[in-house]
PAVO-304780 format. One record per residue (C-alpha): x, y, z; residue number from 1. Coordinates in steps of 0.5 Angstrom, whole numbers, plus 500, padded with zeros to 3 digits. Example, Ala and Ser with C-alpha at 12.3 -4.5 7.8 and 13.67 -1.06 7.14 Angstrom:
BEGIN
+-----+-----+-----+-----+
:   u :   v :   w :   i :
+-----+-----+-----+-----+
: 525 : 491 : 516 :   1 :
: 527 : 498 : 514 :   2 :
+-----+-----+-----+-----+
END
This chain:
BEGIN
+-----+-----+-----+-----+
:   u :   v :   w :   i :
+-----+-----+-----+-----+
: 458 : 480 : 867 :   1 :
: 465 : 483 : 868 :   2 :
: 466 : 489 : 864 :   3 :
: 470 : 489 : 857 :   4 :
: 478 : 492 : 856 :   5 :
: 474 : 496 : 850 :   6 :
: 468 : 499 : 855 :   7 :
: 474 : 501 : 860 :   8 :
: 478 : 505 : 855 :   9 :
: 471 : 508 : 853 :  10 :
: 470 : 510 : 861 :  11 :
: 478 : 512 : 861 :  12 :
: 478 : 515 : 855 :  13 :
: 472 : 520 : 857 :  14 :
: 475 : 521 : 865 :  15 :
: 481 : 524 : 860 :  16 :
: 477 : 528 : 857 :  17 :
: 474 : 530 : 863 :  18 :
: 481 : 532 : 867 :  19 :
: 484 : 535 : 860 :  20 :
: 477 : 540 : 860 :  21 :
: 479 : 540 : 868 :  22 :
: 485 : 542 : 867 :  23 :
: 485 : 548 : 862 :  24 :
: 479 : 551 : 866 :  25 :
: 483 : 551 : 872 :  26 :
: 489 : 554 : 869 :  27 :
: 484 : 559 : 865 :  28 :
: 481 : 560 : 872 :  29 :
: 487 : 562 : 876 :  30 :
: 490 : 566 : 870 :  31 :
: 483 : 570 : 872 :  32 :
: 485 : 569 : 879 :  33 :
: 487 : 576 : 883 :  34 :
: 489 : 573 : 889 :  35 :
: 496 : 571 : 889 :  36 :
: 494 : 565 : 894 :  37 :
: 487 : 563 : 890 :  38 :
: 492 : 562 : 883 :  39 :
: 496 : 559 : 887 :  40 :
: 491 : 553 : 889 :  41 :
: 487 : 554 : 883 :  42 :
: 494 : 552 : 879 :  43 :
: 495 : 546 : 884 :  44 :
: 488 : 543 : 882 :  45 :
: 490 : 543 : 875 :  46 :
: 497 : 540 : 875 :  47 :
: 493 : 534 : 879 :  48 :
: 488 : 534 : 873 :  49 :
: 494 : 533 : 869 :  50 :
: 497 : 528 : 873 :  51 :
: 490 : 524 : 874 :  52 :
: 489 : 525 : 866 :  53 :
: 497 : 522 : 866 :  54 :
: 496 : 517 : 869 :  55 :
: 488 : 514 : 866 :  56 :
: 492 : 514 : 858 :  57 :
: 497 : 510 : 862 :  58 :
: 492 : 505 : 864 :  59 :
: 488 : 506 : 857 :  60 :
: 496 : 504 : 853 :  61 :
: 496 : 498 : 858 :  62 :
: 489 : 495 : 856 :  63 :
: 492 : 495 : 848 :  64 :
: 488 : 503 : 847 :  65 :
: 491 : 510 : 845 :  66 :
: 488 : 515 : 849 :  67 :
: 484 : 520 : 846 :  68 :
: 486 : 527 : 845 :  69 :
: 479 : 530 : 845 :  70 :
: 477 : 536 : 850 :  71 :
: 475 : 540 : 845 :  72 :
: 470 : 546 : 845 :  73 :
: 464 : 541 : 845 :  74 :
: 467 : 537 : 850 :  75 :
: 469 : 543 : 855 :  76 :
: 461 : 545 : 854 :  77 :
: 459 : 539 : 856 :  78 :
: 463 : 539 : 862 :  79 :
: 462 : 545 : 864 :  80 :
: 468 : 549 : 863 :  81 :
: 467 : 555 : 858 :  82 :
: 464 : 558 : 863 :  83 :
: 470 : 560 : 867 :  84 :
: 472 : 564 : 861 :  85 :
: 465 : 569 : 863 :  86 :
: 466 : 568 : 870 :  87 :
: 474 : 572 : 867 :  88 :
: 470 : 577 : 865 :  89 :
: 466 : 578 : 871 :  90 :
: 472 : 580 : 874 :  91 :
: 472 : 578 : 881 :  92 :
: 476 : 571 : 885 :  93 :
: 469 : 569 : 886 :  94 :
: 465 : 568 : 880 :  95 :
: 472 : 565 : 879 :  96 :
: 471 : 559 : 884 :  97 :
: 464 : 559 : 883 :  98 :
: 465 : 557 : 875 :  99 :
: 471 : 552 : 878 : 100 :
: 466 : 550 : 882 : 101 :
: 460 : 547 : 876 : 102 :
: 466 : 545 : 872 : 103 :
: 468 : 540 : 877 : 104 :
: 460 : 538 : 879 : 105 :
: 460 : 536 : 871 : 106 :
: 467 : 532 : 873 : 107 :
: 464 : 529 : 879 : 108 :
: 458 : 527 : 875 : 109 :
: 463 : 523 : 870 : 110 :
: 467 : 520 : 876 : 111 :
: 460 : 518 : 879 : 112 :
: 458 : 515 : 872 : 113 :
: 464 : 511 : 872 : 114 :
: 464 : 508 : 878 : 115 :
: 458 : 505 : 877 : 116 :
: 460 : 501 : 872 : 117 :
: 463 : 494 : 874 : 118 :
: 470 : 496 : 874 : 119 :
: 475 : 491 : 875 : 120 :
: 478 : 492 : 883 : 121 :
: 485 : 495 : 881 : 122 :
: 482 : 499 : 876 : 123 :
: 476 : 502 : 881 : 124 :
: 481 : 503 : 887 : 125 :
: 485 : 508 : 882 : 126 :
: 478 : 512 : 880 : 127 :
: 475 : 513 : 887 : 128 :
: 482 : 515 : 889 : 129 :
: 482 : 520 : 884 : 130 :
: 475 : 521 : 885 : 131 :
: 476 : 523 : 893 : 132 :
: 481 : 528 : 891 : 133 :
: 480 : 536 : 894 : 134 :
: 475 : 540 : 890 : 135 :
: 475 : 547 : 890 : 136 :
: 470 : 550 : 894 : 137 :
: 468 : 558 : 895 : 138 :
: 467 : 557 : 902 : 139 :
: 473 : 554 : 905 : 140 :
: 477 : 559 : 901 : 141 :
: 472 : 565 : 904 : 142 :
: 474 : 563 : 910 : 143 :
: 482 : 563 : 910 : 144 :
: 481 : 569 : 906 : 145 :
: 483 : 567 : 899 : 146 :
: 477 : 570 : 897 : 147 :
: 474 : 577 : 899 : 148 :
: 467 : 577 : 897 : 149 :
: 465 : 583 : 893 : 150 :
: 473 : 585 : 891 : 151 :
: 474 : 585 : 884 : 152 :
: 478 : 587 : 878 : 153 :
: 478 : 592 : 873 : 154 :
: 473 : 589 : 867 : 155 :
: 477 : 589 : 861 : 156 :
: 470 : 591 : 858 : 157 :
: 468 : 583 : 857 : 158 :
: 461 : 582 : 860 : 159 :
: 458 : 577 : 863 : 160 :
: 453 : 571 : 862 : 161 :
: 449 : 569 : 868 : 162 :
: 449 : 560 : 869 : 163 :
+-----+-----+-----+-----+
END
């Protein structure tokens, strides 16, 4: 039975909750970030949220819908984004990409719920490319020297929670 336009403005509508928390969390993310190279990678992967969260509500409006602008406090919880705010006060670049990388395991998850619904060929072609897309990973990162372990900032007296 093929899927209704209501039911894909439903998943659409949760995949753009899901790049909006994405891209707030890469942007608190790379404002944490020490090395200049790391931001800058982290920045990029927030404007590619951006531009996935663009391009979703664009195909939301063609199906009759108004995209949502949730990507609240409870919607970034459950994502797993609030945790990068922690990993700010840890102080280092790699508590940083390791939060970046929960919050993109929650993303992951989202996109793979999404594919398993009886998607329209157009339509799925968009969601696996955007599900294909690069993710942050501390050890590719580790290994260009973005990230030098056990190199960290000044605490700004936060504390951090472990997660």
């Amino acid at each position: 039975m093929a899927i209704s336009d209501d039911d894909i403005i439903s998943t659409f509508d949760e995949l753009v909750a899901t790049c909006r928390d994405g891209e707030e969390g890469f942007r608190t993310a790379a404002n944490a970030a020490q090395n200049p190279e790391l931001r800058g990678l982290l920045l990029t992967y927030a404007q590619q949220r951006g531009d996935f969260r663009a391009e979703l509500e664009e195909q939301i409006r063609r199906l009759g819908g108004d995209p949502s602008t949730r990507g609240s406090i409870s919607g970034s919880l459950h994502r797993g984004w609030m945790s990068v705010r922690s990993a700010v006060s840890a102080g280092n670049d790699d508590s940083v990409v390791a939060e970046a990388e929960r919050g993109e395991d929650s993303a992951r998850r989202a996109y793979e719920a999404a594919l398993g619904r009886d998607l329209p060929p157009a339509i799925r072609k968009m969601v696996e490319r955007q599900y294909g897309r690069p993710r942050p990973r501390a050890q590719p990162a580790r290994a260009r020297g973005v990230i030098t372990p056990g190199v960290s900032r000044p605490s700004a007296g936060g504390s951090s929670s472990g997660g």
